[in-house]
Structures are given as structure tokens and as C-alpha cells.
PAZA-182481 format. One record per residue (C-alpha): x, y, z. Coordinates in pm, whole numbers, padded with zeros to 5 digits, always signed. Layout:
% PAZA-182481
XYZ
...
END
This chain:
% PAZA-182481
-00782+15745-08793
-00570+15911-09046
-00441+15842-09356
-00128+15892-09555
-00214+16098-09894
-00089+16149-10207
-00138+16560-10324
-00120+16599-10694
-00070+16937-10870
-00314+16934-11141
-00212+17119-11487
+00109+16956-11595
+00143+16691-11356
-00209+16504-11440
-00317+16640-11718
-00202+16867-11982
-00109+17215-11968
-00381+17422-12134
-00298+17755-11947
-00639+17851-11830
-00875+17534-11871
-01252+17628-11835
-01398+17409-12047
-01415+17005-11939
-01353+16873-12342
-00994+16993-12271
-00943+16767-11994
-00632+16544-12129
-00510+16239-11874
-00153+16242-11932
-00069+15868-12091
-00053+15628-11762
-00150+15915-11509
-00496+15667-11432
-00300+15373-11388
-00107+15560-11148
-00387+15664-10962
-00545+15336-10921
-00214+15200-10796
-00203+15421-10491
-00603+15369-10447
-00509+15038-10429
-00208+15123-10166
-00497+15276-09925
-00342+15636-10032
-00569+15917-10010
-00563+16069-10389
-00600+16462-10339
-00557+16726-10637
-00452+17010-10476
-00408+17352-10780
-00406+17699-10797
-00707+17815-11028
-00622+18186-11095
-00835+18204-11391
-01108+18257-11120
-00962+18570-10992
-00861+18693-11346
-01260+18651-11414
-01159+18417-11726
-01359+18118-11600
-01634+18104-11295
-01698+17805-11028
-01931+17639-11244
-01692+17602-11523
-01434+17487-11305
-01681+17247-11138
-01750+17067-11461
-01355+17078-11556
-01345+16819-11217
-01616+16661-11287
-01491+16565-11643
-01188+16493-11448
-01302+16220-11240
-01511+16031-11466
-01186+16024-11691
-01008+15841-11365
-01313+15622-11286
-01321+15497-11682
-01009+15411-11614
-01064+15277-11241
-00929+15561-11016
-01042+15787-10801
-00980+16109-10629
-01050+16166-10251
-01059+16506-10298
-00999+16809-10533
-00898+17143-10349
-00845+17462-10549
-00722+17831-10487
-00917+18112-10661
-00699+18403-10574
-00435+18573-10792
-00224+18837-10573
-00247+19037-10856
-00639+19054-10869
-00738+19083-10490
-00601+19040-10170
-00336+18805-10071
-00453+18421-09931
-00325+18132-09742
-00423+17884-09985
-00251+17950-10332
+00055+17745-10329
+00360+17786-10241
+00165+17859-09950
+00092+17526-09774
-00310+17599-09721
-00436+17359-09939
-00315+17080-09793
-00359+17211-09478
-00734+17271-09553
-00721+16852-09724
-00569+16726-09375
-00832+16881-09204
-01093+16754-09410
-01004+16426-09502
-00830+16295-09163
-00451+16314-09370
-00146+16270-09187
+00090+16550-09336
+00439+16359-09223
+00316+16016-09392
+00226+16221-09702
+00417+16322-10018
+00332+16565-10342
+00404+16525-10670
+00413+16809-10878
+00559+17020-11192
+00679+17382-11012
+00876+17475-10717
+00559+17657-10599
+00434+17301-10585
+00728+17124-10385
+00722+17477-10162
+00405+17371-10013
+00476+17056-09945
+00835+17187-09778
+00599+17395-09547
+00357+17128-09489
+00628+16952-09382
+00514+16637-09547
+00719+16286-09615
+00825+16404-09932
+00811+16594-10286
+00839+16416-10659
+00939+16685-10954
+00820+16517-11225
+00931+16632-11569
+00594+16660-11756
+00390+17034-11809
+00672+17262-11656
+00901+17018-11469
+01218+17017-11649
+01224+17445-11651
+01154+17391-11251
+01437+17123-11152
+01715+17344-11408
+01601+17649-11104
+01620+17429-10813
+01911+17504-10578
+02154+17226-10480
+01959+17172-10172
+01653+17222-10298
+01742+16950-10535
+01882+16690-10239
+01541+16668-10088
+01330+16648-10399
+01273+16287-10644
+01256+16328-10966
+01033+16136-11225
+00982+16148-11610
+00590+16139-11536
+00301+16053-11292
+00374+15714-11326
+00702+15704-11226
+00639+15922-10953
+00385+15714-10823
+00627+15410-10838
+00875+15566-10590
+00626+15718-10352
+00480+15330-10303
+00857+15208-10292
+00935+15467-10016
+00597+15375-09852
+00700+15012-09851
+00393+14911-10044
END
């Protein structure tokens, strides 16, 4: 059976933007981004984080320190009663190594989620703060994107084309976003 998910861009659009977080004390929940959560666990949404973790390629932070940055992650949700179904990353950096499917605006990581988790792409929607973001979930062909104006979000919608723009929500945060994907989901 699958289920409809939510994909959430990370840095900006869950927590703050630190530039290059390797260290879990810098994990900051954006105000009401756990509540938000919780409400589409509670809608039977699959919760998914879904970033591109260049750091990794740039040889700034390893696997292990991103590993504990999740894990700090999650038990900041579950404090707050959410949780995450999953938390896919990309590693590469065209720059430093060869091109990959996964770094978004390519669609691989949700690809690679759908796969794992049993997701039905068309039922699902992505909320993020970048184009790069909303790009993926164009190609995924998913149910829909959410802008939302936290981290980088207001510099991204000024740069969206008029078209771009018609088939993209826009929220002030997480919590709005969250709001009108559960209105548009009829839940």
C-alpha cells in the first residue's frame, strides 16, 4: 500500500540556516515547525526530509557528523511529538566530484524515498525554501510544491517566473505550509 508524503527541504524550511551545519547543538526548530509535523503525522502523511548536504563533498563535515545533526533532529520533533519517516541526503557537490542523480533539483531523492518508503509521488507535495527545491518536486511530478518564505524563500519566489509562480503555494513558514497541504488533501 502506498502512502501520500510530505518532503521537507531541511536548512531554511525546518530549521535554521547555518550554512554548513556539522555539529547537532546548532540544530534550531523553526518556531511551530514541530507542531506542523505532528499535524501531518496525525493526517497519516509520510514526513520525509529530503536535503542536499554538500558540506560532505567539500570535506567540511563527514557522515558521522551529519548522522548526529539528524539524530539531534529527531529527538527535537519527538520532544515535541513528531516524527520523521525518513531523512534522505545528497553528498555530492558538482564542483567536488562527479555529477549525481540525487542532489536536488534533480528529483533522486524522492525518487530513492518512494522507493523506500512505499510513497505515492502524485498524492505527494514538497515544501521548501529554493527553486532547486520546487524543481524536484516539478520532475517528480508530485501533487504539489509550497515556497515558504523562511531561510531563502522570499530571494527564491522574487526569481520565480510567472509560471513558475502559478503552480507553486506560498507560505510565511512550515506551519502555514502544512495548513494548505492538509486543506488540499481534504484532511
Amino acid at each position: 500500500m502506498t502512502r501520500a508524503a510530505v518532503f521537507l527541504d531541511r536548512d531554511g524550511t525546518l530549521i535554521d540556516e547555518l550554512g554548513y551545519l556539522a555539529r547537532p547543538e546548532g540544530v534550531r526548530l523553526f518556531p511551530g515547525a514541530a507542531t506542523a509535523v505532528r499535524a501531518l503525522n496525525e493526517a497519516d502523511l509520510a514526513v520525509v526530509v529530503v536535503t542536499n548536504q554538500s558540506g560532505i563533498a567539500r570535506g567540511l563535515f563527514g557522515e558521522p557528523e551529519l548522522a548526529a545533526v539528524h539524530a539531534r533532529l529527531r529527538e527535537e520533533l519527538a520532544r515535541q511529538g513528531a516524527r520523521l519517516d525518513g531523512i534522505l541526503h545528497c553528498p555530492h557537490h558538482p564542483d567536488f566530484g562527479a555529477p549525481c542523480a540525487c542532489r536536488k533539483p534533480a528529483p533522486g531523492l524522492l525518487l530513492e524515498a518512494a522507493r523506500r518508503l512505499g510513497l505515492a509521488l502524485g498524492a505527494s507535495w514538497l515544501v521548501g525554501d529554493g527553486k532547486r527545491d520546487l524543481e524536484a518536486g516539478w520532475q517528480a511530478e508530485l501533487a504539489g510544491t509550497v515556497l515558504v518564505r523562511t531561510g531563502k524563500g522570499a530571494q527564491a519566489l522574487a526569481e520565480l517566473t510567472p509560471e513558475e509562480r502559478a503552480r507553486t503555494l506560498v507560505a510565511a513558514d512550515l506551519a502555514e505550509a502544512a495548513r494548505l497541504v492538509l486543506a488540499r488533501q481534504g484532511r
